[in-house]
C-alpha positions as CSV (number, residue, x, y, z in Angstrom):
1,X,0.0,0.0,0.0
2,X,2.6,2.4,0.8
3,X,4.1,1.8,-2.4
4,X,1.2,2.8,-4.4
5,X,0.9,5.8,-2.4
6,X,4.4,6.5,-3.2
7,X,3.8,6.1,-6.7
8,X,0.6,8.2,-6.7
9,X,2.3,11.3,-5.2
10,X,4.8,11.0,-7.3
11,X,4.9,8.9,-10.6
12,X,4.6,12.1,-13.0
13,X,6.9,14.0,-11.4
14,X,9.3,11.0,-12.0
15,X,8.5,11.2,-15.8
16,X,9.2,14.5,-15.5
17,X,12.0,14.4,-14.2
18,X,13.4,12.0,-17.1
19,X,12.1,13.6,-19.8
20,X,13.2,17.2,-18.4
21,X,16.6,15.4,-18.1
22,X,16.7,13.6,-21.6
23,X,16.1,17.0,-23.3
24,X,18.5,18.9,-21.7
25,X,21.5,16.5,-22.0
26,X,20.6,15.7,-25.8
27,X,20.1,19.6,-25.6
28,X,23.6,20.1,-24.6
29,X,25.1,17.3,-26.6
30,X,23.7,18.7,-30.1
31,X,24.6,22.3,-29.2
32,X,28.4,20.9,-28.2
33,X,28.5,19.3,-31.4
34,X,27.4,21.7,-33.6
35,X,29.5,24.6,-32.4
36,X,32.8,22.4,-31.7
37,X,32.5,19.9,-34.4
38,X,30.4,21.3,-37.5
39,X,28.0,18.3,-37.2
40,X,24.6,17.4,-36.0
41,X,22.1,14.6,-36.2
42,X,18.8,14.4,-36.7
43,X,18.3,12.0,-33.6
44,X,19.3,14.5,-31.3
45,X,16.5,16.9,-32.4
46,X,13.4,14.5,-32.2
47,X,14.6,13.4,-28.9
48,X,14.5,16.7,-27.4
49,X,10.9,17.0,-29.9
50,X,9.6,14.0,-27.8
51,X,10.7,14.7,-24.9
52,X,9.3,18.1,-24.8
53,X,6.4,16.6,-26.0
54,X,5.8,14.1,-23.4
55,X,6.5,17.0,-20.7
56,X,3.8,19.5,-22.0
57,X,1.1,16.1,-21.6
58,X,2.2,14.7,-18.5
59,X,2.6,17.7,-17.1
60,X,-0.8,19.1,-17.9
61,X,-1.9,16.0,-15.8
62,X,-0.1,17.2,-12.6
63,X,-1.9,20.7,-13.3
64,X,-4.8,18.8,-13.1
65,X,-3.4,16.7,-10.0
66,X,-2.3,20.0,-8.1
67,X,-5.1,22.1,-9.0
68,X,-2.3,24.8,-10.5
69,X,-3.4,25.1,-13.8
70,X,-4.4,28.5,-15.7
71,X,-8.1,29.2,-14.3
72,X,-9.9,32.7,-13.4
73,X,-10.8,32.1,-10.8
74,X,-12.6,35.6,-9.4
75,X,-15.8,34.0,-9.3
76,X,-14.4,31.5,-6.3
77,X,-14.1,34.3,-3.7
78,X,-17.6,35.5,-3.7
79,X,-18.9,31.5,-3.3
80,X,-19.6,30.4,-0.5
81,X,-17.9,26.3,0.1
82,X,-20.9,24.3,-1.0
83,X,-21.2,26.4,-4.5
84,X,-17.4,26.5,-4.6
85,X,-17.6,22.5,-4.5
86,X,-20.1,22.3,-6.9
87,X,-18.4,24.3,-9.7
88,X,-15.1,22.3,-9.1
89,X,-17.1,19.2,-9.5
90,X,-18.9,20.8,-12.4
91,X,-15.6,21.8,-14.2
92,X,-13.8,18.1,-13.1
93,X,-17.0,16.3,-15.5
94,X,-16.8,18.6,-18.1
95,X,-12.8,18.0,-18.4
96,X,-13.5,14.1,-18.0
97,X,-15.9,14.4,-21.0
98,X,-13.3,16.2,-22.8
99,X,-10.5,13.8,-21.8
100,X,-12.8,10.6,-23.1
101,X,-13.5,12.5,-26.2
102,X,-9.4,13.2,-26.9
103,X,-8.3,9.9,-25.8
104,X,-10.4,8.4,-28.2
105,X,-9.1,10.6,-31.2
106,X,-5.6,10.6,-29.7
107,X,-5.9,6.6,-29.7
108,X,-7.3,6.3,-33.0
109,X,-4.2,8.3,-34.4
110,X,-2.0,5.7,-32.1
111,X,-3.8,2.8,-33.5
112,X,-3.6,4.0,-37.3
113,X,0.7,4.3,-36.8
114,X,0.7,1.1,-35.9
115,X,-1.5,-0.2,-38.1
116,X,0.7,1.0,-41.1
117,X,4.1,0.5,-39.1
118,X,5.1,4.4,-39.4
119,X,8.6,5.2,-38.3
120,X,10.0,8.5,-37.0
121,X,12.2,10.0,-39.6
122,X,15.6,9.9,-38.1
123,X,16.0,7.6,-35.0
124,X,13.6,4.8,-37.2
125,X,11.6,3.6,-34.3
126,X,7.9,3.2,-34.6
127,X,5.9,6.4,-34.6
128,X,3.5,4.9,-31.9
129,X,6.3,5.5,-29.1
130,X,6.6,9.6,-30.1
131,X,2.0,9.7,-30.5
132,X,1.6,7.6,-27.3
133,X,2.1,10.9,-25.4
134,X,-1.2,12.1,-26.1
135,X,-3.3,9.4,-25.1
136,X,-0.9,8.7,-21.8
137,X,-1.6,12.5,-21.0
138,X,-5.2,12.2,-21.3
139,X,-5.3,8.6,-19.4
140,X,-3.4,10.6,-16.3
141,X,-5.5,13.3,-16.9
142,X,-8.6,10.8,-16.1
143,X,-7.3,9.3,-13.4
144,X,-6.8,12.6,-11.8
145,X,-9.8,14.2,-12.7
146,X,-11.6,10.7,-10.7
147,X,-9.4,11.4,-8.2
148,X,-9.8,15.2,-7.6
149,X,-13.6,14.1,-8.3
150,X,-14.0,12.4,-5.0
151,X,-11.6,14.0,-3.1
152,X,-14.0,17.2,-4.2
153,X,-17.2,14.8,-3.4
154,X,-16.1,13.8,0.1
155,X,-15.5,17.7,1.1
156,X,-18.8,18.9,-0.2
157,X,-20.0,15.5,2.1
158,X,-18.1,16.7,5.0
159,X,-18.7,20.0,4.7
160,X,-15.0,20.8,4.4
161,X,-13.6,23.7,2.2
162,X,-12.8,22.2,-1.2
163,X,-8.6,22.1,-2.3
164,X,-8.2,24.5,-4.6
165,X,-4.9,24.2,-5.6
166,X,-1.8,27.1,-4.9
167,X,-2.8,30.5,-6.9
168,X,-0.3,32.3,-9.0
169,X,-1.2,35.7,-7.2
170,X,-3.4,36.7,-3.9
């Protein structure tokens, strides 16, 4: 148990970390060997493409973990906690919908690279490793969103303030 708690608070940030890692050492590595040696590869630019890529999804599910993604969120401070609830439960289905909907699509556009055995153009590995970001964004995004869900759920239960996340400015 306490190593699925473990890897709940902490699994993206993990990835993260990788990917963040990945990108600036290939990063580094192409910029050495451009400027020293004259040369550069194409490898070296769609890992640091893929990497980014996979940080922009899996970081949009620990916005949606942390509650610290871009809101306006004026609105909030004139609510009383049961309203407040309500609209965060309100916003959490609406995302969900939207998360089924793009996993789908995203899925669909997994499913047809492997289908007709595309390869990335310089490292020549199957496409469906660089497109899988999408749908494992939106997955984590699910996951959360159930998660923030009935975290939200048993506050409005309880009568407790829901968690709304840090804010960018008081």
């Amino acid at each position: 148990m306490n190593i699925l708690r473990k890897l709940d608070q902490n699994a993206e940030r993990w990835l993260l970390l990788i990917f963040y890692v990945m990108l600036v050492v290939t990063m580094a590595v192409e910029v050495l060997r451009r400027e020293v040696f004259s040369y550069s590869s194409i490898w070296g630019e769609e890992v640091v493409r893929y990497s980014f890529i996979y940080l922009a999804w899996i970081g949009a599910a620990v916005a949606v973990k942390d509650r610290i993604h871009i809101r306006i969120d004026v609105i909030m401070h004139y609510l009383g906690p049961r309203p407040k609830a309500l609209l965060y439960i309100f916003g959490d289905l609406v995302m969900f919908v939207v998360a089924i909907i793009a996993l789908y699509w995203s899925w669909e556009a997994v499913h047809i690279s492997a289908k007709f055995g595309s390869v990335t153009d310089g490292l020549r590995v199957s496409k469906v490793w660089a497109l899988m970001a999408v749908p494992l964004g939106f997955a984590l995004m699910m996951l959360r969103l159930t998660q923030s869900f009935i975290r939200d759920v048993r506050a409005l239960r309880d009568g407790k303030p829901v968690f709304e996340g840090d804010t960018l400015f008081d």
